[in-house]
N, C-alpha and C positions, 0 to 999 in steps of 0.2 A: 171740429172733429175730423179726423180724417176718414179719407173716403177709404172703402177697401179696395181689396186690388186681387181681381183673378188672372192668374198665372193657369197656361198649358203646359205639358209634356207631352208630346206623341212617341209611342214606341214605335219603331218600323224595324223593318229589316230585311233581308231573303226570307222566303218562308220553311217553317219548321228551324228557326231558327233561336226559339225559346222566348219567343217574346210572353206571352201569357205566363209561361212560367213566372220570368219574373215579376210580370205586374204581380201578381199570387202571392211572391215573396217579399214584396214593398207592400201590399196591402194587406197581407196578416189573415187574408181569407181566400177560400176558392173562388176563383172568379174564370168564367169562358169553360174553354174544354182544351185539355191538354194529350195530344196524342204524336206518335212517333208518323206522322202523315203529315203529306202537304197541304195547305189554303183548309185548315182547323179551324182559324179566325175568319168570319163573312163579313163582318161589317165592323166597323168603328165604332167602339163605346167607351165612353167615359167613365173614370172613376174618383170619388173623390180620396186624395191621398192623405191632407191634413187640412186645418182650418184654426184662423187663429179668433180667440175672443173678439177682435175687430171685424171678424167678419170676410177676412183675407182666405181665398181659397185657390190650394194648389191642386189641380185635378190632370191625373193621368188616362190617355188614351192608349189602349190597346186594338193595335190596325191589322188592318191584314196584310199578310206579308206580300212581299214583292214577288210578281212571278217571272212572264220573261222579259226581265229587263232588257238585254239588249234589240230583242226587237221592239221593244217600246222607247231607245235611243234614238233608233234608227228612222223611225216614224216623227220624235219631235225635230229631229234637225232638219228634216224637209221644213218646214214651217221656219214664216220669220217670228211667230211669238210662239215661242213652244210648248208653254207653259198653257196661257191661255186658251191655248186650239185646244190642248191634250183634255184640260178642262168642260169643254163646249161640248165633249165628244160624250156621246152616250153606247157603252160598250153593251153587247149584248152579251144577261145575265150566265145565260146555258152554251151560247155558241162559241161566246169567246170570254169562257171565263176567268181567265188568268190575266187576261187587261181590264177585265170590270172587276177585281179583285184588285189589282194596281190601284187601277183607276181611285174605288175606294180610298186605300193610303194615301195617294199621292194629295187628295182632295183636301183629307185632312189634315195633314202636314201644313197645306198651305193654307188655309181658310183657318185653322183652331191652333195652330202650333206657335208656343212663344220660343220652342226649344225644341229641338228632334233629340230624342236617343235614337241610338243608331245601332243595334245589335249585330257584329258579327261572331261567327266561330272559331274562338280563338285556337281552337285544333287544329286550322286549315292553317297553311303556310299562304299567306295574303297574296303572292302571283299564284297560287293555283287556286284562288277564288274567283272563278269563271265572271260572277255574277260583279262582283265589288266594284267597278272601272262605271259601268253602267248606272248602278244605283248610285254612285256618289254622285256621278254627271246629272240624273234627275233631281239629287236633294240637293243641286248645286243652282238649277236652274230656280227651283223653287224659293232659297235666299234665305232660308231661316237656317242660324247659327247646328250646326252639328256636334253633340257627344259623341263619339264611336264606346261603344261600352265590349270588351273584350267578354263573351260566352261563354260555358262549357270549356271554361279552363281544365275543370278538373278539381280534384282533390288538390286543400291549401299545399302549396311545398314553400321549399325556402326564398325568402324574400329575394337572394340574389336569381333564385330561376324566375320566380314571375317575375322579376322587373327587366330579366332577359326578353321573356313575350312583349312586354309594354314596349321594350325599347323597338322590338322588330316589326312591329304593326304602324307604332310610330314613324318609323324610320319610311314606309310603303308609303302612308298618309301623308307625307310632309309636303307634296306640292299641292293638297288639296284644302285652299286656305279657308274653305268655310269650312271643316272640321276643328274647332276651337282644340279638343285638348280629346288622349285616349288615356282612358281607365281600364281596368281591371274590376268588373263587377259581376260574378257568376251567378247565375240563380240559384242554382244547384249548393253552391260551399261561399255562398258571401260571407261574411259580417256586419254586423249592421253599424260598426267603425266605419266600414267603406262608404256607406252611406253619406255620412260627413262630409266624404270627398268627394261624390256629388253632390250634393247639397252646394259645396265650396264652387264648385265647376259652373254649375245652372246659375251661380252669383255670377259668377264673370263673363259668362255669355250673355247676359241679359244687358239692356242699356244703361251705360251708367247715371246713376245722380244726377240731375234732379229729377231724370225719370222716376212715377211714381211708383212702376211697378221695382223697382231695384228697394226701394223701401218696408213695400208690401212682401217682398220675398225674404228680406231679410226678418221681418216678423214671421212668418212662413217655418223658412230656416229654424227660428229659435225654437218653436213649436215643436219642432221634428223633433229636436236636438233633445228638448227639454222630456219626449214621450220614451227617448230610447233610454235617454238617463235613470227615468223612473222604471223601466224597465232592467235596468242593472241592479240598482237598488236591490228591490224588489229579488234578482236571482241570488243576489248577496246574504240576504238575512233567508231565504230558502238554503242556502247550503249550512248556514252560521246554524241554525237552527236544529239541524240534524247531527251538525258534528259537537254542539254545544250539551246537547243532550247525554250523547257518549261521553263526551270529559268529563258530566258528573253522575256519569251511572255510578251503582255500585250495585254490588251483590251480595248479599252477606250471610257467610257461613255459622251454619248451627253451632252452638257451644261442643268443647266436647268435654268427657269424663278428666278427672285427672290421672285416673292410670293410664288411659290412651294417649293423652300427651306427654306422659311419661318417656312410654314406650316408644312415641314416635322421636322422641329427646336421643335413643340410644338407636335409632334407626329401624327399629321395625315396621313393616306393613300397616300402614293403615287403609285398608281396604275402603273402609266407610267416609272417612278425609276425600278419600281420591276420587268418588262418586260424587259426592257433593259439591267438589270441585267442578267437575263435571256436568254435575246439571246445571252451577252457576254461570258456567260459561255458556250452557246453550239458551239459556233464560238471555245473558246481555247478548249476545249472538241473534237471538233473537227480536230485540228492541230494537237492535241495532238494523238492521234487516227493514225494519218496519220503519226505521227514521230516513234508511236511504233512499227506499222505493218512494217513500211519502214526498223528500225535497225535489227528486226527478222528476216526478207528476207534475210538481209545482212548477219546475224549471221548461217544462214543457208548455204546461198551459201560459206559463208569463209569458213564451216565445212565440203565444199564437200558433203553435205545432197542436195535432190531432195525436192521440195514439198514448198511452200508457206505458211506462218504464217496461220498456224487454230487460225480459230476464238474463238475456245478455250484457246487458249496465249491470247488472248487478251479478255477476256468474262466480267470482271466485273472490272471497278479501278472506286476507289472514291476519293475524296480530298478537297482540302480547296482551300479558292477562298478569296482574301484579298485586302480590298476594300482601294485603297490610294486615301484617301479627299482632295482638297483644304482645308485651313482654313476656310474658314466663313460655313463650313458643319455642325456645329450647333448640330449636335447630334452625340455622337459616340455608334458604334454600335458592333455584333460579326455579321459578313456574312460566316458562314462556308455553300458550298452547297454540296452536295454529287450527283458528275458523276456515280450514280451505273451503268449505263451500254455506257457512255459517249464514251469509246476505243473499243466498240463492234459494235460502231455506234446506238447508240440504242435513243441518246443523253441526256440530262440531267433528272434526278428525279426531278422537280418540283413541292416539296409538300409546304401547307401553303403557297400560292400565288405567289409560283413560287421559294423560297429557303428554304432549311430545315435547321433552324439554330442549333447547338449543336453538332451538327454529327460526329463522327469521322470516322475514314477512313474507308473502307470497300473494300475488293479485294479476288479475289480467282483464283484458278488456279493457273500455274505455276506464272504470272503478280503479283499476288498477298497475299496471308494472310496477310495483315499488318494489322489488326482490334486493335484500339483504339491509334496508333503513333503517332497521337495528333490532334488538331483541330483551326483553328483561332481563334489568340487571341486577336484581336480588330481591332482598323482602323488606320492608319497609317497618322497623321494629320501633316503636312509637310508644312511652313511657304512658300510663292511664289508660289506655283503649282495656275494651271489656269485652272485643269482638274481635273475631278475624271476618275481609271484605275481600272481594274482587274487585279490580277497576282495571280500564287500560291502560296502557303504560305511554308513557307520553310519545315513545318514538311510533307507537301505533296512534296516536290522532295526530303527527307529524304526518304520517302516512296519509289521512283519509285528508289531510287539506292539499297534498298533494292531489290524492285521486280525484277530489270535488275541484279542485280547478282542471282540470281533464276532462272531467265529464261538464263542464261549462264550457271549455272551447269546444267540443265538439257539438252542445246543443245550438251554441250563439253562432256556430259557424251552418248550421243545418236550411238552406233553401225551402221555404215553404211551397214549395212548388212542386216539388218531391211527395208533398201528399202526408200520410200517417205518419209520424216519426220512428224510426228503429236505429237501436246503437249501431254502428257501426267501426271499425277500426278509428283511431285519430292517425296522425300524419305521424310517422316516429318522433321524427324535429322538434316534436311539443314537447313530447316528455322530460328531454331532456333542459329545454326550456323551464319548465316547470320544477321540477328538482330543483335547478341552481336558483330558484326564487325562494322555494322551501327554506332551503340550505341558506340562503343570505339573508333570511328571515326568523331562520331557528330561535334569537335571543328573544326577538319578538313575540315570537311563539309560545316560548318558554314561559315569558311573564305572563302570557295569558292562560297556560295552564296550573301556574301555581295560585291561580283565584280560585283554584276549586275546592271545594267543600272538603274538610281532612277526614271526615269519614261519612257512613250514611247517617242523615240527621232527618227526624220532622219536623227541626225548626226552623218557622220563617224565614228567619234570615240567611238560613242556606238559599231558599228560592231567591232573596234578592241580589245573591254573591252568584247562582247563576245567570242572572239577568242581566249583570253586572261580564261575565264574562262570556254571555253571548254578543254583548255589546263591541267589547274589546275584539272578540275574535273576527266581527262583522266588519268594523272598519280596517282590520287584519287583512281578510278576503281580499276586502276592496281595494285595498293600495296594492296588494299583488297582481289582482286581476287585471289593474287599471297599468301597471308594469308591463305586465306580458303582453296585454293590445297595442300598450305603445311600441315592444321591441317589435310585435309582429308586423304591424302598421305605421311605421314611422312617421306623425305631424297628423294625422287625423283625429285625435285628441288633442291638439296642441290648444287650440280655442274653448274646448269644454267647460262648461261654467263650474265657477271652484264651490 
């Protein structure tokens, strides 16, 4: 049997320089105390990260950050063993607390670390980081392999700007050959893609084969690999779920007399059509409303985020409303109505006697940009039906798998370090991202909307033809979604089990 194998991480870094954040945001819980102030962190504790059936465990330290490094340079290079003196030495807690704060780090580093991350502030331009010359020369005497993990990048931008930072941090780094390799890992806007790329990093700094722990980590690895996976899953049939729902809503309008469809045959007023039209739309406007906020929650709590869908995620969706006639309906018409604030609970826009015809979509917030993705294109006049229904129109659930892959890079991209979760803008870059998936997805799409139920039924077998194309639209998501992380992330998916 094999033995198991523990594996360390120490984070370190300058201090206030996010480290707790992101232990926070690798381990899916509040951990420490997180404040815009120096020396937050007092002591060295452990956490465990994952652990595999064999018993293999990878545990992260969160340290105290580094204080005044270079008068702590300046103090080991008197010394012929620098390291070891700096060790021997016992700082005082209150008099000199920013070398018994060092002190701390430095200890663990050396004594518990199989690996240092290495936090800087990727905001700083790398020569005017006072501290960095210093700190590397300590983690340099110390011997254990170096990540540099680039900070506070900031909100995701385009892959060619951050690999502009990677390159320039790099570039500063390059004569410091115990720094293996520099990443891009923010606490604040990661993904948990990038993760991968650590995970990949921490393999190649470790010793190679037949060292036991390169074995123990690579079970480790798969562990990680296999918790985020089931974590996509898992946001996949949350989104599938809500929007599977809407493709087979329906709404269905009361009969009416046959002089009033007469009348309405030669165009006149139907007053009482138009109302009923109208409460049908604020009825699926409603479900709809309740299907969105529902998958958010969901999408939150799989992400280990705190915090309840803001009304914000959900502030504005509009869409098309597609009227399927019995035959003798005498007139055919366009009923597009626009929910401006339908998922906000606000209920429907009723302008022009209760429906605004021509409309095309309209959304904002993360739920949305989808402005002009199309609008109904007439009435669906259908030989047998014995009813007229409402449903959406397919370019409007075109739309919402737009919006729900939008509102998923913004929750997967969300640092749990940050605390509560709340929507906030995405990066414009997405959206358009996103679109062109839609869009080269559309047939795709298409066959999965034509599973739906041809009218409202309470038979059985309608529930197993949606289940059937919650199914379809779920492994849908997922090849989109698993798209967009790979154009965003290039090779961090590359290894993911099929």
């Amino acid at each position: 049997m094999t033995a198991p194998t523990a594996i360390a991480l120490s984070l370190i870094s300058h201090t206030n320089a996010g480290k707790t954040t992101l232990a926070r945001t690798l381990l899916g819980r509040d951990v420490g105390e997180v404040r815009d102030a120096p020396h937050v962190t007092v002591e060295a504790t452990p956490f465990p990260l994952v652990q595999t059936a064999e018993g293999d465990l990878l545990t992260l330290w969160d340290t105290p950050g580094f204080g005044d490094s270079v008068r702590l340079v300046h103090r080991l290079r008197q010394d012929g063993s620098p390291i070891g003196w700096f060790l021997s030495q016992v700082w005082d807690r209150y008099q000199d607390r920013a070398f018994w704060l060092t002190q701390l780090a430095v200890r663990n580093v050396a004594e518990q670390a199989d690996v240092v991350l290495y936090l800087v502030n990727a905001a700083e331009e790398p020569a005017d980081a006072g501290y960095l010359a210093s700190e590397l020369e300590v983690l340099e005497w110390v011997g254990k392999p170096v990540l540099v993990l680039l900070n506070q990048t900031g909100r995701p931008r385009e892959r060619e700007v951050e690999h502009a930072d990677i390159e320039r941090w790099r570039a500063a780094l390059a004569d410091a050959t115990h720094v293996r390799e520099v990443l891009a890992l923010d606490a604040f806007a990661r993904c948990w893609v990038a993760e991968f790329t650590l995970f990949a990093a921490i393999e190649r700094a470790l010793p190679a084969p037949p060292d036991a722990r390169a074995a123990g980590f690579a079970r480790l690895s798969q562990a990680w690999r296999d918790r985020r996976m089931d974590q996509f899953d898992l946001a996949m049939t949350a989104l599938a779920e809500s929007i599977a729902q809407a493709a087979c809503d329906r709404a269905v309008l009361p009969s009416e007399p046959i002089a009033t469809r007469l009348g309405g045959s030669i165009g006149l007023p139907n007053t009482a059509r138009t109302q009923a039209q109208a409460a049908a739309i604020r009825e699926m406007g409603d479900r709809l409303d309740a299907g969105l906020r529902s998958s958010t929650e969901r999408l939150i709590a799989i992400h280990e985020l705190e915090g309840r869908a803001a009304d914000e995620v959900l502030h504005r969706v509009a869409g098309d409303v597609q009227v399927d006639a019995p035959i003798d309906a005498g007139r055919a018409g366009v009923v597009s109505g626009v929910l401006s604030g339908a998922a906000a609970g606000l209920g429907a826009d009723l302008m022009a006697g209760g429906l605004t015809f021509g409309a095309g979509m309209v959304a904002g917030a993360v739920i949305g940009a989808l402005g002009g993705a199309g609008v109904a294109r007439g009435v669906n006049l259908v030989r047998g039906r014995t009813e007229s229904s409402l449903r959406w129109e397919e370019a409007f659930l075109d739309g919402l798998v737009t919006s729900a892959l939008l509102r998923y890079l913004a929750i997967a991209h969300y640092g749990r370090g940050r605390g509560e979760w709340k929507q906030s803008e995405y990066p414009p870059f997405w959206r358009q991202l996103v679109v062109d998936a839609v869009v080269a997805n559309s047939a795709r799409l298409a066959a999965v909307w034509a599973k739906r139920p041809a009218e409202a039924s309470t038979d059985p077998s309608t529930g197993d033809g949606a289940e059937r194309l919650e199914r379809d639209l779920q492994a849908t998501l997922s090849d989109m979604a698993i798209g967009l992380l790979d154009e965003l992330y290039p090779g961090a998916l590359a290894a993911r089990p099929a």
